[in-house]
N, CA and C of each residue as an Amber inpcrd file, in Angstrom:
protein
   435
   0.8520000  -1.1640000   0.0000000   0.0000000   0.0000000   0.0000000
   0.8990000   1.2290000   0.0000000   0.8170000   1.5410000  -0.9350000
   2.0650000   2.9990000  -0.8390000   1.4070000   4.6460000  -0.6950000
   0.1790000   4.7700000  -0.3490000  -0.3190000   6.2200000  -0.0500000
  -1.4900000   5.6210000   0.9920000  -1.3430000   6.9840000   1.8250000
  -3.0880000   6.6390000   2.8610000  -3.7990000   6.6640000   2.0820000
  -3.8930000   7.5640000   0.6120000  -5.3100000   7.9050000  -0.1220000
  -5.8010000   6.2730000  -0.7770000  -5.1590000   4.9290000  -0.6340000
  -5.5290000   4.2140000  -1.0930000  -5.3750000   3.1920000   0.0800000
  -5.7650000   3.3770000   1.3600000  -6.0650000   2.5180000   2.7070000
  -7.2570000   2.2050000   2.4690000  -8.3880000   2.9410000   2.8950000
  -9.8630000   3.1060000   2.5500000 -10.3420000   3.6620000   0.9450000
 -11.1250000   2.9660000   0.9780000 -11.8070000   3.6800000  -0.3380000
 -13.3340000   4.9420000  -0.0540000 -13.2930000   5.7080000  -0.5490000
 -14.2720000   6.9150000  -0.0810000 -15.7010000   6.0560000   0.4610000
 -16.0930000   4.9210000   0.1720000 -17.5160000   4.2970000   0.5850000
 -16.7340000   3.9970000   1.7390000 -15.5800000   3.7940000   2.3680000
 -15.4780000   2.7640000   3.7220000 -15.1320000   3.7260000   4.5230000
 -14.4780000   5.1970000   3.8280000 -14.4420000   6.4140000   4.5500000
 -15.6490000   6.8850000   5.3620000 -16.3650000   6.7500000   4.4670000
 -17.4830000   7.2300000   4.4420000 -18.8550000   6.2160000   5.8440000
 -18.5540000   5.0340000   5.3740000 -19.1780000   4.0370000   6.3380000
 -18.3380000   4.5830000   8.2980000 -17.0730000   5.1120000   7.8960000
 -16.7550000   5.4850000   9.0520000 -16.8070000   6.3630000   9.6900000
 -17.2880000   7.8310000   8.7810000 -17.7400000   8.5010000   9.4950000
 -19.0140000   8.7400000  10.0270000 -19.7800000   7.6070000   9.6480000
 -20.9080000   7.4190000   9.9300000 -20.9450000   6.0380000  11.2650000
 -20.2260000   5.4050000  11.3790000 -19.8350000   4.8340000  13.0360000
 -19.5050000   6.2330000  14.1930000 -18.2350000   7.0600000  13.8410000
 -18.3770000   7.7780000  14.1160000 -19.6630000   8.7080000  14.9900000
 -20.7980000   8.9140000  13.7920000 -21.8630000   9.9520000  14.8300000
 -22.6700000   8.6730000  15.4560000 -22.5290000   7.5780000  15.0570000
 -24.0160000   6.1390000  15.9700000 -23.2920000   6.2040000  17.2790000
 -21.1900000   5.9900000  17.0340000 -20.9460000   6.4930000  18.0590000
 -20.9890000   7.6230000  19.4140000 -21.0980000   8.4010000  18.5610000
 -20.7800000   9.8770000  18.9930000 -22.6520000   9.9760000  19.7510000
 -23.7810000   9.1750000  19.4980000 -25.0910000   9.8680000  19.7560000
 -25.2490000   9.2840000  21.7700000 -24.6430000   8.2620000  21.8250000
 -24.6670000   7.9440000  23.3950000 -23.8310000   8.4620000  24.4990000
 -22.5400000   9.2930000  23.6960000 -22.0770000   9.6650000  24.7680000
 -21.1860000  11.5160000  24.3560000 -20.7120000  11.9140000  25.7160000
 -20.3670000  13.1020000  25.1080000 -19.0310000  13.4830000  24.3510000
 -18.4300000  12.3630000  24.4480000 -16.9710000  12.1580000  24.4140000
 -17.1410000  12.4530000  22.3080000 -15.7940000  12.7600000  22.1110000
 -15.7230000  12.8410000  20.8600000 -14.7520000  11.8530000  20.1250000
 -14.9360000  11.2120000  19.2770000 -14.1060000  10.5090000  18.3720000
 -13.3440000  10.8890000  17.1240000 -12.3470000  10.6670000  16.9820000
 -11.7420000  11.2630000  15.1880000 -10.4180000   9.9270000  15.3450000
 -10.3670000  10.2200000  13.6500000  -9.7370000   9.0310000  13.0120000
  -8.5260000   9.9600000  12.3910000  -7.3820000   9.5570000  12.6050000
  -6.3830000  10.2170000  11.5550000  -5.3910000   9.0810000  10.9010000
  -5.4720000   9.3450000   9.8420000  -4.9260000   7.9740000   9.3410000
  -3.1350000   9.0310000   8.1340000  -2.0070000   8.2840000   8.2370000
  -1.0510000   9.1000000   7.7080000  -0.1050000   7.3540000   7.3970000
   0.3950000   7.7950000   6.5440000   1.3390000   6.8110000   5.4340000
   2.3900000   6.3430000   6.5320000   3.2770000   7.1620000   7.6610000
   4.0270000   6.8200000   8.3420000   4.4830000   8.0480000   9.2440000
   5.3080000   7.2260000  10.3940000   6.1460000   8.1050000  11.5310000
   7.2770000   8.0150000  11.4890000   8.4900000   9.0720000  11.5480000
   9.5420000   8.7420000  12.1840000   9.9950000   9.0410000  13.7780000
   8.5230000   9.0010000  14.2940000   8.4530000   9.5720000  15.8120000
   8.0780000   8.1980000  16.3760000   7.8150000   7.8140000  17.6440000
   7.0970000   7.0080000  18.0030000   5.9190000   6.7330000  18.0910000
   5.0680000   6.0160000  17.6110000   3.7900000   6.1170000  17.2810000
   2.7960000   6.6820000  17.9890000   2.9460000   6.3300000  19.6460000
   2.2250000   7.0430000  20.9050000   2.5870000   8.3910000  20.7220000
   3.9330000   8.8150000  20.4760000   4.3570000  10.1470000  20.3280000
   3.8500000  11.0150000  19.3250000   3.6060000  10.3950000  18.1350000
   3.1130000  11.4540000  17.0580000   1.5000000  11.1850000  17.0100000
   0.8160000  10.4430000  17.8200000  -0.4180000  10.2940000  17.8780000
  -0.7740000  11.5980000  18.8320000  -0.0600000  11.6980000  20.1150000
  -0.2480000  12.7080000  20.9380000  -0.1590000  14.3700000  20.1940000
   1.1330000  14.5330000  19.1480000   1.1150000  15.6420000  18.3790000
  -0.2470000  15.5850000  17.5910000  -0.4870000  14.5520000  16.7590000
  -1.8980000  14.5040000  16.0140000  -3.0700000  15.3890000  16.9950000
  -3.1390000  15.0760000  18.0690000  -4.0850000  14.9090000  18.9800000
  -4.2200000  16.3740000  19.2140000  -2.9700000  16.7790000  19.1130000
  -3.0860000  18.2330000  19.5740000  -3.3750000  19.4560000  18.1460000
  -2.2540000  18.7650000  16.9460000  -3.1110000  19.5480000  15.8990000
  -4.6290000  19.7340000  15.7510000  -5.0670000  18.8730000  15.8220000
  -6.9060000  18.5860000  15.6370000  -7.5780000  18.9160000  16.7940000
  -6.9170000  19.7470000  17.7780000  -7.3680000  20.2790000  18.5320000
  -8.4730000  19.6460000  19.7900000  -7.9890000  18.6870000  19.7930000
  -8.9210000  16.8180000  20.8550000  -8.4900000  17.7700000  22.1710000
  -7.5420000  18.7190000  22.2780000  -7.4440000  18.9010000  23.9090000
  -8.3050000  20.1390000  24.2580000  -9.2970000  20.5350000  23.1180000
  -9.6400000  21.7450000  23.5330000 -11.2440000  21.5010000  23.6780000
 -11.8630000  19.9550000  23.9320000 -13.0510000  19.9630000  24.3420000
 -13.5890000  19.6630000  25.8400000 -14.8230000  20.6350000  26.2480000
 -15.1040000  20.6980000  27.1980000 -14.9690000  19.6750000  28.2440000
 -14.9000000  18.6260000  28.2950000 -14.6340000  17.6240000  29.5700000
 -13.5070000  16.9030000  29.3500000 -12.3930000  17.0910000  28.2450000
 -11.7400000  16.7220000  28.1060000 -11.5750000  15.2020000  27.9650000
 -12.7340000  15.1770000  26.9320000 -12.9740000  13.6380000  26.5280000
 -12.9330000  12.9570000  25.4560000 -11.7430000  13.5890000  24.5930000
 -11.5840000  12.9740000  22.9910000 -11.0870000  12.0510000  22.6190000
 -11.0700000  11.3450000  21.9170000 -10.0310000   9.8350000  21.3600000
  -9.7980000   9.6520000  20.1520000  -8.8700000   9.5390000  19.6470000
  -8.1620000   9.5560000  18.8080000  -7.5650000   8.2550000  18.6530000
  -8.3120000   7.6960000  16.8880000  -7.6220000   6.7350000  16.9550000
  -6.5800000   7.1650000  15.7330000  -5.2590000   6.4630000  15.8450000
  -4.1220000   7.3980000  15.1840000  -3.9030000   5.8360000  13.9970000
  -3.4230000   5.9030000  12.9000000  -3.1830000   5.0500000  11.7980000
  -1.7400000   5.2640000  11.1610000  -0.6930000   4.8240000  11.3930000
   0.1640000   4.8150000  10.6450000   0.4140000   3.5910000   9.6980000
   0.2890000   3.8520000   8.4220000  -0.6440000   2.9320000   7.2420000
   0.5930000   1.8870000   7.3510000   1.7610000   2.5780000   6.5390000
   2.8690000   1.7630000   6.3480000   3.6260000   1.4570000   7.1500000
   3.6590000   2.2860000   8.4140000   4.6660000   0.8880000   9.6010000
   3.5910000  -0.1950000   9.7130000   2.3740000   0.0640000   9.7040000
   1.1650000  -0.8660000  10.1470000   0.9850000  -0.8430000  11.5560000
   0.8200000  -0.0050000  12.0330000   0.9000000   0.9710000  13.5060000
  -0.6080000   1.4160000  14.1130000  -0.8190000   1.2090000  14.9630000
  -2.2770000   1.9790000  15.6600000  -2.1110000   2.5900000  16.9770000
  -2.6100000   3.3340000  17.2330000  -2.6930000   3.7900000  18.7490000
  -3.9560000   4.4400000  18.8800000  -4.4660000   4.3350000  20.5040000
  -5.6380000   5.0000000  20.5570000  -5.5570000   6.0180000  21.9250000
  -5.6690000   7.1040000  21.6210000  -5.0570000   8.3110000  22.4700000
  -6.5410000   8.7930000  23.1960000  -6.2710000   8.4660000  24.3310000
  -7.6420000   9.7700000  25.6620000  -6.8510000  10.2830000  25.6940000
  -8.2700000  11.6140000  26.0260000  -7.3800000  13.0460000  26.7350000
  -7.4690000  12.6900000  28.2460000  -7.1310000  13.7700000  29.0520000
  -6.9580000  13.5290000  30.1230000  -8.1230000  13.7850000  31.2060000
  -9.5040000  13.9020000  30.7200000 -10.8380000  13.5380000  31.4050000
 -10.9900000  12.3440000  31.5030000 -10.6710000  11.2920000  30.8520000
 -10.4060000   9.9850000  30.5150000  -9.5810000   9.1640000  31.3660000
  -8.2300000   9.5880000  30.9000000  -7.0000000   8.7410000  31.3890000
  -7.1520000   9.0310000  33.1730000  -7.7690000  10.3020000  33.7110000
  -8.1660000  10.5550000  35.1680000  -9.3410000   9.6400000  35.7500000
  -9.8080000   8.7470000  35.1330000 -11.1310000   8.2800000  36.1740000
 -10.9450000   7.0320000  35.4560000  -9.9690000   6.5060000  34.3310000
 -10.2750000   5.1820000  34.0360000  -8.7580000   4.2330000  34.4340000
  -8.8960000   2.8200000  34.4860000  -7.6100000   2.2870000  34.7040000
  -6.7780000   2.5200000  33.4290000  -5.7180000   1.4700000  33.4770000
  -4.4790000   1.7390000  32.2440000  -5.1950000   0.8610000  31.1500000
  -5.8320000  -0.2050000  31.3560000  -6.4620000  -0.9610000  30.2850000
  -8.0210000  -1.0700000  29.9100000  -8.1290000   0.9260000  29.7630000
  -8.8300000   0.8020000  29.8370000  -9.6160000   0.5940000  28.2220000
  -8.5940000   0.7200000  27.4130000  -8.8890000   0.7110000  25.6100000
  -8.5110000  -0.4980000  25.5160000  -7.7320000  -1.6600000  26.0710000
  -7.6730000  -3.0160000  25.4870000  -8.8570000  -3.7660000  24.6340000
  -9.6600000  -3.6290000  25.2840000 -11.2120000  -4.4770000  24.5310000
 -10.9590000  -3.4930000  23.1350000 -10.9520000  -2.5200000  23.2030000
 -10.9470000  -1.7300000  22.3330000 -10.0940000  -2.2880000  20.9460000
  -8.7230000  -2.0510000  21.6160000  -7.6270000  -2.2160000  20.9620000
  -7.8380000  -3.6350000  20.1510000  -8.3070000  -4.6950000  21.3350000
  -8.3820000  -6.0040000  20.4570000  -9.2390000  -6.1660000  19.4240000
  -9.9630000  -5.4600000  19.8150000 -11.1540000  -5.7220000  18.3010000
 -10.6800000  -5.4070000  17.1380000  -9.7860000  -3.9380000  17.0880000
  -9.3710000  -3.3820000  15.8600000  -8.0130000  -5.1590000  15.4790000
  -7.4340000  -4.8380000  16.3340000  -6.5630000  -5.6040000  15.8920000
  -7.0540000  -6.8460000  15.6730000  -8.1490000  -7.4330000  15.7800000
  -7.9950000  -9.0150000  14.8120000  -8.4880000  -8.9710000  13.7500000
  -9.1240000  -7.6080000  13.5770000  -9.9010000  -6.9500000  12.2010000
  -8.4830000  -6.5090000  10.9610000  -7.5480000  -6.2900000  11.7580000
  -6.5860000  -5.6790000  11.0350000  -5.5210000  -6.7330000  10.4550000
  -5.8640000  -7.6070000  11.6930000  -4.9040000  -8.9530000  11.3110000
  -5.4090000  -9.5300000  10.0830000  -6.5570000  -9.3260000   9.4850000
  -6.6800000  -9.8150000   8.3320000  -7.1990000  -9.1360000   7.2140000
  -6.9340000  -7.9180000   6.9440000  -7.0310000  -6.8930000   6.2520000
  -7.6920000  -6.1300000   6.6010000  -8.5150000  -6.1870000   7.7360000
 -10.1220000  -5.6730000   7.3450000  -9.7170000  -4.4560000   7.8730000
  -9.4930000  -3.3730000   7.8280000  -9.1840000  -2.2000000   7.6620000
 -10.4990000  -1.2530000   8.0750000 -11.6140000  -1.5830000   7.7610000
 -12.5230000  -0.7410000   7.6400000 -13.3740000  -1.2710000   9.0120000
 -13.9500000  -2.3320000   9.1220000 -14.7190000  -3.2650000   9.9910000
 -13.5010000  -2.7140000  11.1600000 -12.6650000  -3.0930000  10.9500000
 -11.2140000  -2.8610000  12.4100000 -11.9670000  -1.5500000  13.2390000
 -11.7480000  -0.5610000  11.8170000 -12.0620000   0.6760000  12.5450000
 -13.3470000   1.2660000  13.2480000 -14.0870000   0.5590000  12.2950000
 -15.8440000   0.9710000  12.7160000 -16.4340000  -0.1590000  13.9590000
 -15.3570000  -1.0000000  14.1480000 -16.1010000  -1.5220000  15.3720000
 -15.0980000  -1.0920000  16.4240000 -13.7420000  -0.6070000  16.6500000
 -13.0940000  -0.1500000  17.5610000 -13.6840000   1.2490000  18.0260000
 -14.2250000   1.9810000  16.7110000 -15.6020000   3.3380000  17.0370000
 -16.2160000   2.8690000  18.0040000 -16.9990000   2.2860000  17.4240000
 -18.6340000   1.8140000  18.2290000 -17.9520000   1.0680000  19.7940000
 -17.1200000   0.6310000  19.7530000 -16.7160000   0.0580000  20.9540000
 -15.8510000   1.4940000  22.0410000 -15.3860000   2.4560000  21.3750000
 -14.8150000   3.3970000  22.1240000 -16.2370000   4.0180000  22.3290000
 -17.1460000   4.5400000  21.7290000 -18.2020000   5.4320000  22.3770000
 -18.8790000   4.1510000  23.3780000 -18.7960000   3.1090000  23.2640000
 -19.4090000   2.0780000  24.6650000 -18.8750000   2.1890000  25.8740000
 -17.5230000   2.1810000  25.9590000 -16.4750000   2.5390000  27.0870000
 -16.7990000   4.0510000  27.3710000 -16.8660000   4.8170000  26.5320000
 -17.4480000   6.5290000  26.9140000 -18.2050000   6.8760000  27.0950000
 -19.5480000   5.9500000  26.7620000 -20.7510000   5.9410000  27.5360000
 -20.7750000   6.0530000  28.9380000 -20.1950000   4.9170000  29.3960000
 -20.0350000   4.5230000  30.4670000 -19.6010000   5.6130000  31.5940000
 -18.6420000   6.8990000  31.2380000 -18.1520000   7.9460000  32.2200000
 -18.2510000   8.8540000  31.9590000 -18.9670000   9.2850000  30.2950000
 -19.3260000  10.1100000  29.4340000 -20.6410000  10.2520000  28.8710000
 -21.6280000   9.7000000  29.7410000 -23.0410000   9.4040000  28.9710000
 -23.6340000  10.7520000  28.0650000 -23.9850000  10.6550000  27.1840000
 -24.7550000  11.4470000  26.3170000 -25.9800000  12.8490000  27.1870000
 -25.9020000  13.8380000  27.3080000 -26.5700000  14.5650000  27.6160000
 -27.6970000  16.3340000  26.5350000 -28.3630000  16.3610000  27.2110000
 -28.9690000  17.3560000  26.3810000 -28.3780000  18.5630000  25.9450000
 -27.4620000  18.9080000  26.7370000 -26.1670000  20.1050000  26.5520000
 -25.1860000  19.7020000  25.4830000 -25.1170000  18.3870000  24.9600000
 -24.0080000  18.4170000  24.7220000 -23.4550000  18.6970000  22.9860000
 -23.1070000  19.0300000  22.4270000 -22.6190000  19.6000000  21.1610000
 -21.2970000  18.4910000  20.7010000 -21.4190000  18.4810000  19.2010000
 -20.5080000  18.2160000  18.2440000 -19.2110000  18.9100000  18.1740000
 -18.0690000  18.8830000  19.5030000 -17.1110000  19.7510000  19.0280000
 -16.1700000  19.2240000  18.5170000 -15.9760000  18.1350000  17.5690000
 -15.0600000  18.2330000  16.6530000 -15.2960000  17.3480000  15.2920000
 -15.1550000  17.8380000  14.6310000 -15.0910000  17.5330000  13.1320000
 -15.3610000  15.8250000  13.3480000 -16.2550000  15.0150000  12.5490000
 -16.3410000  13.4460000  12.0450000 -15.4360000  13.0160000  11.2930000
 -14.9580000  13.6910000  10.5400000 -13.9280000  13.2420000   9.3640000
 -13.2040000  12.6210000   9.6300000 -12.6640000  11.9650000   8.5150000
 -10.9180000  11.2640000   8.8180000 -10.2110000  12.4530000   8.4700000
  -9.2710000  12.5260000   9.5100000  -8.0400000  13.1430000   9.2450000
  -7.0650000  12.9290000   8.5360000  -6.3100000  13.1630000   7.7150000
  -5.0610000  12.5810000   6.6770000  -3.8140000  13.4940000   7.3370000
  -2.8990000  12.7240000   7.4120000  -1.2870000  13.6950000   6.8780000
  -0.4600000  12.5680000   6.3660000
């Protein structure tokens, strides 16, 4: 696979940003996807820079997640902010993590991602439940660099 623009195809883009809001309707926490060809940082490390370009640290309860894609090391990470990482244990994305990864273990690229979604807004339900106040503050899209 030699470009992100040919990881997903615009229908599986598209199927994901639509996990994304089924995600996004139970709880207040926000989700985004950034998907990039490669790092020469450490993957936790340039997920955290990601995190901060796209601006995940500037929502109100400090409850964003970020799942980060580095296509060609074949790399994932999934980044809380720190409303999150404060009230939950260290494992607390494993269930998470595993789902993507046996999805990924066999190409599935798209399914990986849209059920590691739907499974991060379940875990954010949980300390983040959905309320009448609460607003869309950040973009659905996939992110690229």
């Amino acid at each position: 696979m030699s470009k992100v623009e040919d990881f997903l195809t615009s229908e599986e883009e598209l199927a994901i940003v639509e996990a994304i809001q089924m995600a996004e309707k139970n709880t207040s926490g926000e989700i985004r996807v950034h998907l990039e060809k490669t790092t020469q940082l450490d993957p936790y490390d340039r997920a955290l820079e990601v995190f901060k370009e796209l601006n995940m640290d500037q929502t109100q309860l400090k409850n964003g997640v970020l799942l980060y894609v580095a296509v060609a090391d074949k790399t994932f990470v999934i980044c809380g902010d720190q409303g999150i990482n404060a009230i939950v244990g260290s494992d607390f994305w494993d269930s998470t993590k595993d789902i993507m990864v046996a999805h990924f273990k066999k190409g599935n690229f798209k399914q990986g991602l849209i059920d590691g979604i739907l499974k991060a807004g379940e875990e954010l339900k949980k300390h983040f439940p959905w309320t009448e106040e609460d607003t869309n503050e950040l973009s659905n899209e996939i992110s690229k660099g």
